[in-house]
Every structure is written in structure tokens, then in C-alpha cells.
ZADO-1210 file (C-alpha; in nm, 4 decimals, padded with zeros to 6 digits):
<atoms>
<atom x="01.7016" y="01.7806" z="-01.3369" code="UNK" pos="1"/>
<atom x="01.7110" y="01.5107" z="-01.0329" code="UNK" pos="2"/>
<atom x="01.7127" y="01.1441" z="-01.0055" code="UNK" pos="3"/>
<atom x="01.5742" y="01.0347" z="-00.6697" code="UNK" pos="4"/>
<atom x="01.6248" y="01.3792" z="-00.4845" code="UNK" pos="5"/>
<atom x="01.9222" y="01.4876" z="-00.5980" code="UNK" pos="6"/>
<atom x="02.0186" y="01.7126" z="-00.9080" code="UNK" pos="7"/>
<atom x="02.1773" y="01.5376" z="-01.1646" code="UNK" pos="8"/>
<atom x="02.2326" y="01.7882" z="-01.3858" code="UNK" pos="9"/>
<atom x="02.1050" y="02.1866" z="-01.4364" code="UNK" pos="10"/>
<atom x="02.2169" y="02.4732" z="-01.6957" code="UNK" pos="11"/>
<atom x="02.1184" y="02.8052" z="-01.6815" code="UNK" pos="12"/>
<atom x="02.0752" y="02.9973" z="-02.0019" code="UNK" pos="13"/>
<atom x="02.0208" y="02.7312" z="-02.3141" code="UNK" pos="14"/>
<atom x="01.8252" y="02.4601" z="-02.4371" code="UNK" pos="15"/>
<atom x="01.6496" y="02.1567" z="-02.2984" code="UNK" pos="16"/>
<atom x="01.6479" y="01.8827" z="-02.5273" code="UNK" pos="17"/>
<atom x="01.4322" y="01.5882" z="-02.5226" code="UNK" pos="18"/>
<atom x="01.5907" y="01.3188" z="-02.6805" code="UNK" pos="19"/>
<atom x="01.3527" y="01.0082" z="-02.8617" code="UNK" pos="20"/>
<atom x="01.5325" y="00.7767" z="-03.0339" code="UNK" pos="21"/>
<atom x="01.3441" y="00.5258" z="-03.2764" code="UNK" pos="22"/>
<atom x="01.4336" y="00.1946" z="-03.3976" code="UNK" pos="23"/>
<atom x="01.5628" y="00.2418" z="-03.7176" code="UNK" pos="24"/>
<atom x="01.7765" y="00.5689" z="-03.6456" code="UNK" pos="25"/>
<atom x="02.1296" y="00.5653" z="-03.6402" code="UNK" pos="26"/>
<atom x="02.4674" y="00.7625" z="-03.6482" code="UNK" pos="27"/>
<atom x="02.3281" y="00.9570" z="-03.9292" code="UNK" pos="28"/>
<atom x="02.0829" y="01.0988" z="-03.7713" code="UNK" pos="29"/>
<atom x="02.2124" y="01.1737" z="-03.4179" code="UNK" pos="30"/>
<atom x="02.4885" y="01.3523" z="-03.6934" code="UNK" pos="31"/>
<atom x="02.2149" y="01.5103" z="-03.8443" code="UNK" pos="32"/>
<atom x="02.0511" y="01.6715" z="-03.5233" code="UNK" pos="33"/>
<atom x="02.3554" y="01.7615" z="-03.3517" code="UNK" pos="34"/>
<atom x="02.4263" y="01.9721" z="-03.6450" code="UNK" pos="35"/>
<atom x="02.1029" y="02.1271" z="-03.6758" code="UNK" pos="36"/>
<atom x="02.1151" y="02.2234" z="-03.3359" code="UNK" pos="37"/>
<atom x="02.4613" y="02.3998" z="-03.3388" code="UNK" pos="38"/>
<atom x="02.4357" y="02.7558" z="-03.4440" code="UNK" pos="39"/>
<atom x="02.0520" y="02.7422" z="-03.4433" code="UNK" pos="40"/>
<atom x="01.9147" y="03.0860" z="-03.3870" code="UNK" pos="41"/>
<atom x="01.6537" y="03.0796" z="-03.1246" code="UNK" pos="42"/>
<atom x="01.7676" y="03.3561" z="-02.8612" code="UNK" pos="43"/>
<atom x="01.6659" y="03.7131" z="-02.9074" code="UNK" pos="44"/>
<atom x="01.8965" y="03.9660" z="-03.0535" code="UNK" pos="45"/>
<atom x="01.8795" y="04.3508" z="-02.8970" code="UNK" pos="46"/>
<atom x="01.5909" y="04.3953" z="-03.1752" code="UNK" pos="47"/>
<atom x="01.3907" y="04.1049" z="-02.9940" code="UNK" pos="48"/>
<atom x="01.4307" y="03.8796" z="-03.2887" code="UNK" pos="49"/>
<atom x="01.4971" y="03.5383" z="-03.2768" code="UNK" pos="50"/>
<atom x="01.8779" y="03.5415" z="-03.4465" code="UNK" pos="51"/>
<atom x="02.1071" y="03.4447" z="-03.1808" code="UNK" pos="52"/>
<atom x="02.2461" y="03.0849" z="-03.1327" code="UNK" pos="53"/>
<atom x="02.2917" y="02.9240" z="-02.7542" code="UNK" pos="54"/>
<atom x="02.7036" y="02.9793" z="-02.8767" code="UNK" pos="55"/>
<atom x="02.6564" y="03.3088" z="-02.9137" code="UNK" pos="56"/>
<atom x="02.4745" y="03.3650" z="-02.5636" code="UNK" pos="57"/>
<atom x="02.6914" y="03.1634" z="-02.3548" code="UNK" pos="58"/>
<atom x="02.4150" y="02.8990" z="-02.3320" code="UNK" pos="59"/>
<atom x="02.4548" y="02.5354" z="-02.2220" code="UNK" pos="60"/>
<atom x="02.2642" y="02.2335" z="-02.3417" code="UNK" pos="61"/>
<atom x="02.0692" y="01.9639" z="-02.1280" code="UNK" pos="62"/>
<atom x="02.0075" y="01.6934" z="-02.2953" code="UNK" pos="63"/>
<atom x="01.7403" y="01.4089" z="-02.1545" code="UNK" pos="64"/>
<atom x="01.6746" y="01.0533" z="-02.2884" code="UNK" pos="65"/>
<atom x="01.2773" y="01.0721" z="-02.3682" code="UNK" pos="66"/>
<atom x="01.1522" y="00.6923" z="-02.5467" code="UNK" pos="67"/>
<atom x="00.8194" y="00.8414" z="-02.4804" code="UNK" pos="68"/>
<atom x="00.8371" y="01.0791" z="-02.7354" code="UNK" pos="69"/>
<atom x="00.8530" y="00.7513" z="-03.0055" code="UNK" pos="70"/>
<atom x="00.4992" y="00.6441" z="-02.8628" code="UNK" pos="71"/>
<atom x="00.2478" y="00.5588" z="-03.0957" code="UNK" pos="72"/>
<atom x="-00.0855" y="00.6916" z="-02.9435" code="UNK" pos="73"/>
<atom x="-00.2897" y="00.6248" z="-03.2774" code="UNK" pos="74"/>
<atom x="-00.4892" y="00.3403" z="-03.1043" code="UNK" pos="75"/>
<atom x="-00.6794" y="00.3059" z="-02.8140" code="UNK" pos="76"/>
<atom x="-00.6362" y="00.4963" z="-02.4684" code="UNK" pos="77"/>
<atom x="-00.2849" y="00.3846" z="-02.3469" code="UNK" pos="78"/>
<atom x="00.0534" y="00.4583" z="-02.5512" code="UNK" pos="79"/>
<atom x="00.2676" y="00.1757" z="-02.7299" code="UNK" pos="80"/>
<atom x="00.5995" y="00.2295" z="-02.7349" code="UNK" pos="81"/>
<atom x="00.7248" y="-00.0303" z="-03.0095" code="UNK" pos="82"/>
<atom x="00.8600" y="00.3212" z="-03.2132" code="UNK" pos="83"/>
<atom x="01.1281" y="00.3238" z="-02.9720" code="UNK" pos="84"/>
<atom x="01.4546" y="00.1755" z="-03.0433" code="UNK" pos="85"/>
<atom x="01.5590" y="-00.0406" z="-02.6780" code="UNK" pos="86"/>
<atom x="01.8701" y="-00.0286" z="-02.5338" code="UNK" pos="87"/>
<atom x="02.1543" y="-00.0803" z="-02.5358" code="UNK" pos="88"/>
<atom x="02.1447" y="00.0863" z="-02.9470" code="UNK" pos="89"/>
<atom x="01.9538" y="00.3517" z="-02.8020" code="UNK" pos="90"/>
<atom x="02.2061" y="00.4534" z="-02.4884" code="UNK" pos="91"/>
<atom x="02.5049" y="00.4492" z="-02.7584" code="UNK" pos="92"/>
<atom x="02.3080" y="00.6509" z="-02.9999" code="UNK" pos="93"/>
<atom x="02.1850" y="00.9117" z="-02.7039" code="UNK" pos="94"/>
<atom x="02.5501" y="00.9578" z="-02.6053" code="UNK" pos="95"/>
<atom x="02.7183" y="00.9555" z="-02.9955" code="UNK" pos="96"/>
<atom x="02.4208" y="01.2813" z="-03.0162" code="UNK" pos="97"/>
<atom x="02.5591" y="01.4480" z="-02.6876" code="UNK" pos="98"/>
<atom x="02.8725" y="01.3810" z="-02.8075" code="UNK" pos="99"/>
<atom x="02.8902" y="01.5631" z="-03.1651" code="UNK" pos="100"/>
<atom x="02.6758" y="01.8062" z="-02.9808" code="UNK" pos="101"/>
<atom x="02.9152" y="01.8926" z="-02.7829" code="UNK" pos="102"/>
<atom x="03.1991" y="01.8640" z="-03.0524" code="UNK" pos="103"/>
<atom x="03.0223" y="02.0867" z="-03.2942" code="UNK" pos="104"/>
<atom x="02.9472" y="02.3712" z="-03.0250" code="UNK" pos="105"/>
<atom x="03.2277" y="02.3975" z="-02.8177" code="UNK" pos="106"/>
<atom x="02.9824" y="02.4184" z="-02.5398" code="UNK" pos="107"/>
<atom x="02.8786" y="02.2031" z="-02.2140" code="UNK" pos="108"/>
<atom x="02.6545" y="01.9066" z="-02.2715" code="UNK" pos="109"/>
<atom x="02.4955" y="01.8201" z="-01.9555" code="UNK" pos="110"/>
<atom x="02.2880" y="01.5125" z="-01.9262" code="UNK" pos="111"/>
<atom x="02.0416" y="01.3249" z="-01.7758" code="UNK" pos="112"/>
<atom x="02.1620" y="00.9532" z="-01.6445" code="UNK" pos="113"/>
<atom x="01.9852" y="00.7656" z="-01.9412" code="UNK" pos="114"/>
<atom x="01.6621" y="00.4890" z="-01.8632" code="UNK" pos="115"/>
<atom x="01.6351" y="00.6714" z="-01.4829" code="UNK" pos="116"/>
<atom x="01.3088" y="00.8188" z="-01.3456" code="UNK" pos="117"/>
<atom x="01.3861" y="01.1756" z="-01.3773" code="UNK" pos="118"/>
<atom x="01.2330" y="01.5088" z="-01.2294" code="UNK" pos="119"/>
<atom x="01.2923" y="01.7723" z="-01.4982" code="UNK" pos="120"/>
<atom x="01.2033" y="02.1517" z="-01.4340" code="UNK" pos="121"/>
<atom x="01.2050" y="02.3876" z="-01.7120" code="UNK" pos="122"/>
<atom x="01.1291" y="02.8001" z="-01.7214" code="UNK" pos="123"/>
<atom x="00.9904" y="02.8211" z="-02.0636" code="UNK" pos="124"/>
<atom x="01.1283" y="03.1113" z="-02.1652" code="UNK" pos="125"/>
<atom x="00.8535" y="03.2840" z="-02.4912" code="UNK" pos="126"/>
<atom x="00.7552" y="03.0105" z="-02.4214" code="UNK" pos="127"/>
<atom x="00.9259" y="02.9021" z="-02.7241" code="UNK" pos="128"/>
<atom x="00.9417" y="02.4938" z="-02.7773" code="UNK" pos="129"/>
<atom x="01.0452" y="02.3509" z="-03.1187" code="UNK" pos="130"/>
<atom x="01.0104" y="01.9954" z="-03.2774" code="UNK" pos="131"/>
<atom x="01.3107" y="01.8455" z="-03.5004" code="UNK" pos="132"/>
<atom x="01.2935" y="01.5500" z="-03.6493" code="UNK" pos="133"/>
<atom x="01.6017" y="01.3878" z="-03.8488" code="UNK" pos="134"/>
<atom x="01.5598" y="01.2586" z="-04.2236" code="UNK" pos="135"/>
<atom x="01.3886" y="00.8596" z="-04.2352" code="UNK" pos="136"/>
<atom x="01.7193" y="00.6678" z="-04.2376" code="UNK" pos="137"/>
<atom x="01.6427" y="00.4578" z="-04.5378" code="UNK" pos="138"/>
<atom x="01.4975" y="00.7306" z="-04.7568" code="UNK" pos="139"/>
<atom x="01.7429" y="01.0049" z="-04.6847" code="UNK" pos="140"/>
<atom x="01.4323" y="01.2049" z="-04.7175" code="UNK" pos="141"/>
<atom x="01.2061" y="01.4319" z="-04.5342" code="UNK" pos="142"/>
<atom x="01.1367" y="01.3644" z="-04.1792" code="UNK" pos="143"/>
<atom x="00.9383" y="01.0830" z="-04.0415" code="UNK" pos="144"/>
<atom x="00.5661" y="01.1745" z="-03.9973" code="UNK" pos="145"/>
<atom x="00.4657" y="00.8759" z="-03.7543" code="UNK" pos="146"/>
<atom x="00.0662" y="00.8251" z="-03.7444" code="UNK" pos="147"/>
<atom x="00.1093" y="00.9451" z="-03.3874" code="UNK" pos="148"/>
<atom x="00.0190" y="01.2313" z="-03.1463" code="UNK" pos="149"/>
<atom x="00.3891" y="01.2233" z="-03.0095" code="UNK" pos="150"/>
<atom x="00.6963" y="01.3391" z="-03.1419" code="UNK" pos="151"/>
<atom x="00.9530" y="01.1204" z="-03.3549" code="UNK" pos="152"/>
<atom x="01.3037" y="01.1947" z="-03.2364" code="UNK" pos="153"/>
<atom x="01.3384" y="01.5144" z="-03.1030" code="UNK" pos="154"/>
<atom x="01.2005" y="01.7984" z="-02.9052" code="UNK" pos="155"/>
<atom x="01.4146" y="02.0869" z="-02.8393" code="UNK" pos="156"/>
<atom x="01.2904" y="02.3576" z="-02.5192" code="UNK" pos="157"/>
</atoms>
């Protein structure tokens, strides 16, 4: 990943994470991903199934600030982006994810530098690209389902 011409930050082996965060989420759910994400089994085994973790492979994390992903593209031709939480909340909450993350792996956290224009190049391996999405804060509940073609908070690569 590089920020005007220079890399910022690259990993070999792991996961790319795109990172949305939308007004109304909080510590609970940057919690809440962080420890989805550790120990999830999405590397191939010696059987070619899908039970390994990135801990268990040596893998690294990049993680990249994405508001984009909050967009609400239900109306009209051009995105709206009132979904997305603005900073400063949603720099503290980006770095409280990378930090538990990083707590709850033992493993490097790279990331992006957060609100810069960013060149991000990513060898899909499968390709294999998964959506998470943590619980609507004030329900507890199941994830949000916004009435949007984007993603709510999170896209993991």
C-alpha cells in the first residue's frame, strides 16, 4: 500500500482488511470484529480446506481505513456517504480495532495512514474475499443490513 509514491505499509502472507466505520459503532464493535477475526480459519490446510487461521500460517494483517464502504448507493447515480461515522470518532475507533487486533493475535498489524489517498494492491489469493459485519450497537443483534449496495463495516481480503 502507498501514499503519494511511497509504500506505506505491505505484508506478505495474511489478510487485507477494509475497514468502514459507521456512525453509531463503537468500542463494542471494533471488540467484536477484532475477535472474529483472530483465529478465523480461512487458509488452506494440507487437505486444501479452508481450516487454518493467519496465526497459524505466520500471516500478517493490513488493515485500511475504507468510509466508502458505509455509502449508501440506494438513490440516484452518485454515493452518499452520511453512513459513515467522521472523524475524529472514526480515527480512534480504526486504531482501538488495530489495536485489539493486534492484542488478540499476537501478530503484526500494519496500517494504512488513516483519511490519505491510498494505492492498495492486493493478489487475491482463491480469490477468496469475505464480508463481516459487527452486531447493530443498540440492538445487540444481528448485523446491520443497510438498504445499500456497499458494505457496512467490514470487508476482510
Amino acid at each position: 500500500m502507498s501514499i503519494e509514491g511511497n509504500v506505506q505499509a505491505s505484508i506478505g502472507k495474511g489478510l487485507l482488511i477494509f475497514l468502514g466505520v459507521a456512525r453509531g459503532d463503537g468500542e463494542a464493535q471494533a471488540d467484536a470484529l477484532a475477535r472474529k477475526i483472530a483465529g478465523l480459519r480461512l487458509f488452506d490446510d494440507a487437505e486444501g480446506r479452508m481450516n487454518l487461521s493467519a496465526e497459524e500460517v505466520g500471516g500478517e494483517y493490513l488493515v485500511v481505513s475504507q468510509f466508502t464502504l458505509c455509502a449508501d448507493l440506494s438513490r440516484g447515480k452518485r454515493p452518499g456517504f452520511d453512513p459513515a461515522m467522521k472523524p475524529p470518532e472514526s480515527e480512534r475507533l480504526y486504531r482501538v480495532f488495530c489495536e485489539r487486533l493486534a492484542s488478540r493475535t499476537g501478530r503484526p498489524v500494519r496500517t494504512g495512514r488513516f483519511g490519505a489517498s491510498m494505492i492498495v494492491s492486493l493478489r487475491n489469493d482463491g480469490p477468496a474475499t469475505f464480508l463481516l459485519e459487527a452486531a447493530a450497537p443498540e440492538s445487540g443483534g444481528p448485523p446491520r443490513r443497510p438498504s445499500t449496495a456497499g458494505a457496512d463495516p467490514l470487508g476482510v481480503s
